[in-house]
C-alpha positions as CSV (number, residue, x, y, z in Angstrom):
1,X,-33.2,-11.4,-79.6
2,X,-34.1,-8.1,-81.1
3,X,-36.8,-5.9,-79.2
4,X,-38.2,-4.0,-81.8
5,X,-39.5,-0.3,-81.0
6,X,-41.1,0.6,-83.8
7,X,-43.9,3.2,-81.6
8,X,-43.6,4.8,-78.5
9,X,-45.0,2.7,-75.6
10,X,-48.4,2.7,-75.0
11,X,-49.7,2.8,-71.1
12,X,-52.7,1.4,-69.6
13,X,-52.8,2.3,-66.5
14,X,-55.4,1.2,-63.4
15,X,-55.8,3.6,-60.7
16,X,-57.4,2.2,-57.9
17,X,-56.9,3.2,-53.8
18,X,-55.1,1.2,-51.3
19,X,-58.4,-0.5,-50.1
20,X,-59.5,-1.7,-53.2
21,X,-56.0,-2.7,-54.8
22,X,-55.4,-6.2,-53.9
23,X,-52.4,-6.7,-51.4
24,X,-48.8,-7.3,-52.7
25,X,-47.1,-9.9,-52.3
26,X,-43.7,-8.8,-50.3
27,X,-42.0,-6.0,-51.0
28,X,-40.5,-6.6,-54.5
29,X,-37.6,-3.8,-55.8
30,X,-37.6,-3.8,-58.9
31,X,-35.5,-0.9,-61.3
32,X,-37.5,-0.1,-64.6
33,X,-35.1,0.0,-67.5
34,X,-34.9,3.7,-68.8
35,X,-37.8,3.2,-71.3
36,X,-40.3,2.5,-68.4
37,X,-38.9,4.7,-66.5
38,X,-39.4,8.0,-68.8
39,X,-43.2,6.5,-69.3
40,X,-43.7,6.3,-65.6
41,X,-42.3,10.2,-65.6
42,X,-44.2,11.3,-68.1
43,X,-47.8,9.7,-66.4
44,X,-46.8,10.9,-62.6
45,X,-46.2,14.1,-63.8
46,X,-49.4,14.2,-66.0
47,X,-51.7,12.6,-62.9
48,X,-49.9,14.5,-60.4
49,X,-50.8,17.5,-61.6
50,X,-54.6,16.8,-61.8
51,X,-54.9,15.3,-58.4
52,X,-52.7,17.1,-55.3
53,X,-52.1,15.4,-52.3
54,X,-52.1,12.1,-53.6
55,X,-49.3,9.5,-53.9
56,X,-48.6,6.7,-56.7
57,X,-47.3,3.7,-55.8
58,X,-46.1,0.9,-58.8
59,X,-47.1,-3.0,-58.3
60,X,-45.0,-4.1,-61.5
61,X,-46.1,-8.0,-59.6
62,X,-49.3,-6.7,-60.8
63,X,-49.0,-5.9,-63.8
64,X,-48.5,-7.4,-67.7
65,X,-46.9,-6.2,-71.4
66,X,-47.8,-7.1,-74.7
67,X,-44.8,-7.1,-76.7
68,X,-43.5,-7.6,-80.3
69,X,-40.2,-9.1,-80.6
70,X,-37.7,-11.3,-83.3
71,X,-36.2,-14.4,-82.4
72,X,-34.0,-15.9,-84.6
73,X,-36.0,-14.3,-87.8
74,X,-38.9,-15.0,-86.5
75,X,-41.7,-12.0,-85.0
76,X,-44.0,-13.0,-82.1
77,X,-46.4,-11.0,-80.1
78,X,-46.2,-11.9,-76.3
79,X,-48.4,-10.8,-73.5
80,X,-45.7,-11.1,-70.6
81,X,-45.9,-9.9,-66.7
82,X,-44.3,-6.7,-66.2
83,X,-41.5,-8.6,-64.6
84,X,-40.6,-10.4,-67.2
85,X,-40.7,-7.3,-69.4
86,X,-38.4,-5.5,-67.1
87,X,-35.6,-8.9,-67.8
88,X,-36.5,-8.9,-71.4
89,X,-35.8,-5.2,-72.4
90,X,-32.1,-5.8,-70.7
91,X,-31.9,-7.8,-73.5
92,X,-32.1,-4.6,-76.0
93,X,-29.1,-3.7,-76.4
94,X,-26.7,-6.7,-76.4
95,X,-25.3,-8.4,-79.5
96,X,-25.1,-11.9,-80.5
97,X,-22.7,-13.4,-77.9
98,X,-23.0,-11.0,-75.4
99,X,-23.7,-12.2,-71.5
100,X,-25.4,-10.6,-69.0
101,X,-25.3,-11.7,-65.2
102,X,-26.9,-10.6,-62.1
103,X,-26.0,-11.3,-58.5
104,X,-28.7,-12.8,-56.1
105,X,-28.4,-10.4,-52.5
Protein backbone atom coordinates (compact mmCIF):
# COMPACT_ATOMS: atom_id res chain seq x y z
CA UNK A 1 0.00 0.00 0.00
CA UNK A 2 1.40 3.24 -0.98
CA UNK A 3 0.00 6.53 0.75
CA UNK A 4 0.54 9.06 -1.67
CA UNK A 5 1.33 12.80 -0.46
CA UNK A 6 1.26 14.59 -3.24
CA UNK A 7 -0.11 18.19 -1.18
CA UNK A 8 0.21 19.14 2.14
CA UNK A 9 -2.78 18.10 4.38
CA UNK A 10 -5.59 20.05 4.42
CA UNK A 11 -7.52 20.67 7.93
CA UNK A 12 -11.08 21.18 8.61
CA UNK A 13 -11.43 21.85 11.81
CA UNK A 14 -14.88 22.32 14.17
CA UNK A 15 -14.48 24.34 17.15
CA UNK A 16 -17.24 23.92 19.34
CA UNK A 17 -17.33 24.29 23.50
CA UNK A 18 -17.60 21.50 25.94
CA UNK A 19 -21.38 21.95 26.21
CA UNK A 20 -22.21 21.74 22.79
CA UNK A 21 -19.58 18.97 21.70
CA UNK A 22 -21.17 15.73 22.00
CA UNK A 23 -19.73 13.51 24.82
CA UNK A 24 -16.83 10.99 24.11
CA UNK A 25 -17.03 7.90 24.31
CA UNK A 26 -14.10 6.72 27.05
CA UNK A 27 -11.07 8.03 27.12
CA UNK A 28 -9.37 6.83 23.91
CA UNK A 29 -5.24 7.59 23.69
CA UNK A 30 -4.42 7.67 20.65
CA UNK A 31 -0.57 9.02 19.20
CA UNK A 32 -0.95 10.93 15.83
CA UNK A 33 1.75 9.84 13.43
CA UNK A 34 4.24 12.86 12.85
CA UNK A 35 2.30 14.20 9.88
CA UNK A 36 -0.84 14.90 12.16
CA UNK A 37 0.98 15.80 14.65
CA UNK A 38 3.02 18.86 12.85
CA UNK A 39 -0.74 19.81 11.51
CA UNK A 40 -2.17 19.81 14.96
CA UNK A 41 1.06 22.20 15.90
CA UNK A 42 0.78 24.32 13.38
CA UNK A 43 -3.40 24.96 14.02
CA UNK A 44 -2.78 25.21 18.11
CA UNK A 45 -0.34 27.55 17.66
CA UNK A 46 -2.26 29.58 14.96
CA UNK A 47 -5.81 29.43 17.34
CA UNK A 48 -3.90 29.83 20.37
CA UNK A 49 -2.66 32.83 19.58
CA UNK A 50 -6.04 34.41 18.63
CA UNK A 51 -7.92 33.24 21.56
CA UNK A 52 -5.90 33.31 25.30
CA UNK A 53 -7.12 31.36 27.98
CA UNK A 54 -8.58 28.76 26.12
CA UNK A 55 -7.71 25.02 25.84
CA UNK A 56 -8.03 22.48 22.78
CA UNK A 57 -8.87 19.22 23.37
CA UNK A 58 -8.72 16.47 20.11
CA UNK A 59 -11.75 13.87 19.71
CA UNK A 60 -9.94 11.85 16.85
CA UNK A 61 -13.36 9.22 17.82
CA UNK A 62 -14.92 12.22 16.29
CA UNK A 63 -13.52 12.77 13.55
CA UNK A 64 -13.01 11.54 9.64
CA UNK A 65 -10.22 11.71 6.52
CA UNK A 66 -10.53 11.68 3.05
CA UNK A 67 -7.65 10.03 1.62
CA UNK A 68 -5.99 9.08 -1.80
CA UNK A 69 -4.10 5.98 -1.77
CA UNK A 70 -2.66 2.85 -4.34
CA UNK A 71 -3.45 -0.59 -3.80
CA UNK A 72 -1.98 -2.97 -5.82
CA UNK A 73 -1.92 -0.37 -8.90
CA UNK A 74 -4.90 0.74 -8.34
CA UNK A 75 -5.80 4.68 -6.82
CA UNK A 76 -8.90 5.02 -4.56
CA UNK A 77 -10.28 7.96 -2.70
CA UNK A 78 -11.54 6.94 0.86
CA UNK A 79 -13.35 8.91 3.38
CA UNK A 80 -12.05 7.03 6.64
CA UNK A 81 -12.48 7.89 10.61
CA UNK A 82 -9.62 9.61 11.93
CA UNK A 83 -8.80 6.36 13.62
CA UNK A 84 -8.42 4.52 10.89
CA UNK A 85 -6.24 7.19 9.30
CA UNK A 86 -4.01 7.23 12.28
CA UNK A 87 -3.46 2.83 11.46
CA UNK A 88 -3.29 3.52 7.88
CA UNK A 89 -0.47 6.20 7.69
CA UNK A 90 1.69 3.50 9.76
CA UNK A 91 1.52 1.94 6.76
CA UNK A 92 3.66 4.74 4.94
CA UNK A 93 6.65 3.82 5.16
CA UNK A 94 6.93 -0.05 5.03
CA UNK A 95 7.88 -2.13 2.01
CA UNK A 96 6.35 -5.04 0.48
CA UNK A 97 6.89 -7.74 3.07
CA UNK A 98 7.32 -5.79 5.95
CA UNK A 99 5.14 -6.55 9.38
CA UNK A 100 4.02 -4.38 11.80
CA UNK A 101 2.59 -5.48 15.29
CA UNK A 102 1.14 -3.81 18.20
CA UNK A 103 0.66 -5.07 21.69
CA UNK A 104 -2.91 -4.91 23.29
CA UNK A 105 -2.28 -3.30 27.29
Amino acid sequence: MILQQTQPIELSIIIMTATFWPSPPATVTCIFPRLLQQAIKSFEGFYLSRHSGRKLSWQPTLGSADMRITFKSKRHEVNVPTMCLVVLLLFEDTEEGDTLSYQVK
